[in-house]
C-alpha positions in Angstrom: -10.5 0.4 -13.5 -9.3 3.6 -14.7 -7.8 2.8 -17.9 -11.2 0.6 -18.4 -13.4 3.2 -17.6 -11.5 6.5 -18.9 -11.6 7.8 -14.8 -8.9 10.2 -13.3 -7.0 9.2 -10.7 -8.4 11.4 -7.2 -5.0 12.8 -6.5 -5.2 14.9 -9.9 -8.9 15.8 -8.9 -7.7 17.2 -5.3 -5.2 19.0 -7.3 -6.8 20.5 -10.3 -10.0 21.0 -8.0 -8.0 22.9 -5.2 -5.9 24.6 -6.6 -8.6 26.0 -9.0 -10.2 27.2 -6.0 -7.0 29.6 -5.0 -5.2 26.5 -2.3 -1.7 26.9 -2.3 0.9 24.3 -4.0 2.3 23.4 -1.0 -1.1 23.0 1.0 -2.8 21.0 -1.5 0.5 18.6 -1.4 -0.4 18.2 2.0 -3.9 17.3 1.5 -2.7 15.2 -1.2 -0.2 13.0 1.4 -2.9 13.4 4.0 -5.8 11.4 1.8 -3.2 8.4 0.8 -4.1 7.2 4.5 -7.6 6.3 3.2 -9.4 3.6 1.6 -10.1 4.2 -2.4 -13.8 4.3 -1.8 -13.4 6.8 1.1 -11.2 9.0 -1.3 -13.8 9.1 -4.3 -16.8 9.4 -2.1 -15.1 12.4 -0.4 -14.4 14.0 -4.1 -17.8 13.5 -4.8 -19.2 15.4 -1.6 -16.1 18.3 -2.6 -16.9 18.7 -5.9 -19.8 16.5 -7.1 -20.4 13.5 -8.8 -19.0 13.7 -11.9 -15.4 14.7 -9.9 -13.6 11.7 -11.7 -13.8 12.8 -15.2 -11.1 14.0 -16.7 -11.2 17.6 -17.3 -9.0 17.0 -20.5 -5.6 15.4 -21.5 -3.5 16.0 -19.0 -5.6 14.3 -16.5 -7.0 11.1 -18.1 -5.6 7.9 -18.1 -4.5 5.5 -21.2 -7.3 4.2 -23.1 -7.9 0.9 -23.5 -6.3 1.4 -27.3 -3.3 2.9 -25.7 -2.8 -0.1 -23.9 -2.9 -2.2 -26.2 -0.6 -0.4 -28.8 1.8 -0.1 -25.7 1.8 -3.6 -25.0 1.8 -4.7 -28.8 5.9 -3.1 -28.6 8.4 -5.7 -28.1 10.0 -3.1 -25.7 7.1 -3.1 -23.3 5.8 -5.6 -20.4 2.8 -4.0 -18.7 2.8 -5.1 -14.8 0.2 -4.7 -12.2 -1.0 -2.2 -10.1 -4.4 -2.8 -8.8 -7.9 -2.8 -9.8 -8.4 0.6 -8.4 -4.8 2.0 -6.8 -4.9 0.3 -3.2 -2.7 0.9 -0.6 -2.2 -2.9 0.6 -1.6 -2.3 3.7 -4.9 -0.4 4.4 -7.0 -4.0 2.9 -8.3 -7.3 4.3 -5.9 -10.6 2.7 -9.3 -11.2 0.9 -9.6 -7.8 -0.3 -6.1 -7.4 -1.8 -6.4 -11.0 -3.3 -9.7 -9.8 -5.2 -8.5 -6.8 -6.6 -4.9 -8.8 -7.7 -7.3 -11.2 -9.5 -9.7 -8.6 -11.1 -6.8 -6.3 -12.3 -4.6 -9.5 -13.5 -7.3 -10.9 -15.5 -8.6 -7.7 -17.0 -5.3 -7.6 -18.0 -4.9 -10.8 -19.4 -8.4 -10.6 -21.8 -7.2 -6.8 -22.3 -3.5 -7.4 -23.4 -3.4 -11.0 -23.6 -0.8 -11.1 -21.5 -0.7 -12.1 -17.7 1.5 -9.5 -15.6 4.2 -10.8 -13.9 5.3 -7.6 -12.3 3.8 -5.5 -9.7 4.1 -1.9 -8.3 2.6 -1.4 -4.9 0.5 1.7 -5.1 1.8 4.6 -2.8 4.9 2.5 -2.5 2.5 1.2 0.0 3.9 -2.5 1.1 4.9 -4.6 4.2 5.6 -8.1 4.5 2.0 -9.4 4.1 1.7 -7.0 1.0 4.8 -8.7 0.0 3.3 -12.2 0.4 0.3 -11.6 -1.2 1.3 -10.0 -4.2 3.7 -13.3 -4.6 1.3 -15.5 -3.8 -0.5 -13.7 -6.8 1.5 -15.0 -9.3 4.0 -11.9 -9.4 8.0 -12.7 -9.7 8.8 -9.0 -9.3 7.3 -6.4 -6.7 8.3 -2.9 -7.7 8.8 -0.2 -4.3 8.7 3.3 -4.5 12.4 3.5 -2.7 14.7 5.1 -5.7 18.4 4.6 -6.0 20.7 2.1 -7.7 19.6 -1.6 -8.1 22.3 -3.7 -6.1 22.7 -7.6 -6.0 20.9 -7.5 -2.6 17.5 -6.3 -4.6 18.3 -9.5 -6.6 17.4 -12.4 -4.3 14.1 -14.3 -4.1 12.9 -11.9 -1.6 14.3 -8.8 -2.8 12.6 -9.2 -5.8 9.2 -8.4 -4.4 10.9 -5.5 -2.9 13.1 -3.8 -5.8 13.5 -0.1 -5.9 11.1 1.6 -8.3 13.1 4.8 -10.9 11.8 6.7 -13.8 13.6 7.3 -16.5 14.0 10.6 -17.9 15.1 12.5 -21.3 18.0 14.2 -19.5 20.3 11.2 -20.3 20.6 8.8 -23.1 18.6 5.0 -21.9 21.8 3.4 -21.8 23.4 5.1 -19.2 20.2 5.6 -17.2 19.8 2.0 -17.0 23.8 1.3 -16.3 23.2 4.0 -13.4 19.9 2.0 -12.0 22.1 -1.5 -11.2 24.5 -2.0 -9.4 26.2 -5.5 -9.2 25.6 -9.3 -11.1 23.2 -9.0 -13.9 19.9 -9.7 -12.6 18.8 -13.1 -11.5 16.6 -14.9 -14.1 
């Protein structure tokens, strides 16, 4: 819903919003961790009481999602698979079963009519998951489940159930892709 409707994403709203207002880095980090705790519709209703209803635009271009263009010229590359993340950035665990399946289905098949391409991966918001996260996000369709745990991909990541589980890194400009990657796994080449 973001990327369709050109919204920022609340945690750069607390951010730009506080510390505008004089907060301190390390005090509006806390707020930040503090609010993952709630539902998405708590979070926006609570910017909107903060800072109005407008609170979700993006103040410029640091804080603004893709466009629905930008999408679609990043999933036109051969060297890019767009995966799943929600319709609107839920923490799983925080959901009904119902809940979580609705906003899988929504966010998949806006995908699907967007990019033409079903996702098959997932990352859990927040690195939010547990085993019924896990479940449901399989049950979704989804082969791979990405966590927010860093470190090196080992062959234990690589089993069926691993695989919902596998540790999520970002790749930086500080080393050439090659060796970033060889650095993320560990083990067997990854299971097919």
């Amino acid at each position: 819903d973001h990327v369709r409707h050109g919204m920022a994403f609340w945690w750069d709203v607390l951010y730009r919003e506080r510390t505008a207002r004089g907060t301190p880095h390390a005090e509006a980090m806390a707020e930040l961790r503090a609010w993952k705790r709630w539902r998405w519709e708590e979070q926006e209703r609570r910017l909107a009481d903060l800072f109005g209803p407008r609170a979700l635009e993006p103040a410029g271009e640091l804080d603004r999602p893709l466009t629905v263009d930008e999408l679609k010229a990043m999933a036109a590359s051969p060297h890019v698979r767009i995966g799943d993340h929600t319709h609107r950035h839920l923490a799983l665990p925080l959901y009904t079963d119902e809940e979580v399946r609705d906003s899988l289905r929504a966010s998949a098949h806006w995908l699907q009519r967007t990019i033409g391409v079903a996702p098959v991966s997932f990352a859990y918001p927040y690195g939010s998951l547990d085993d019924r996260a896990m479940r449901l996000v399989r049950e979704a369709g989804h082969r791979v489940g990405l966590a927010y745990d860093k470190g090196p991909v080992g062959r234990d990541d690589l089993h069926a159930d691993g695989l919902m589980r596998v540790r999520r890194n970002t790749l930086t400009g500080s080393l050439d892709i090659t060796t970033q990657c060889h650095n993320l796994f560990v083990g067997a080449a990854p299971a097919r």
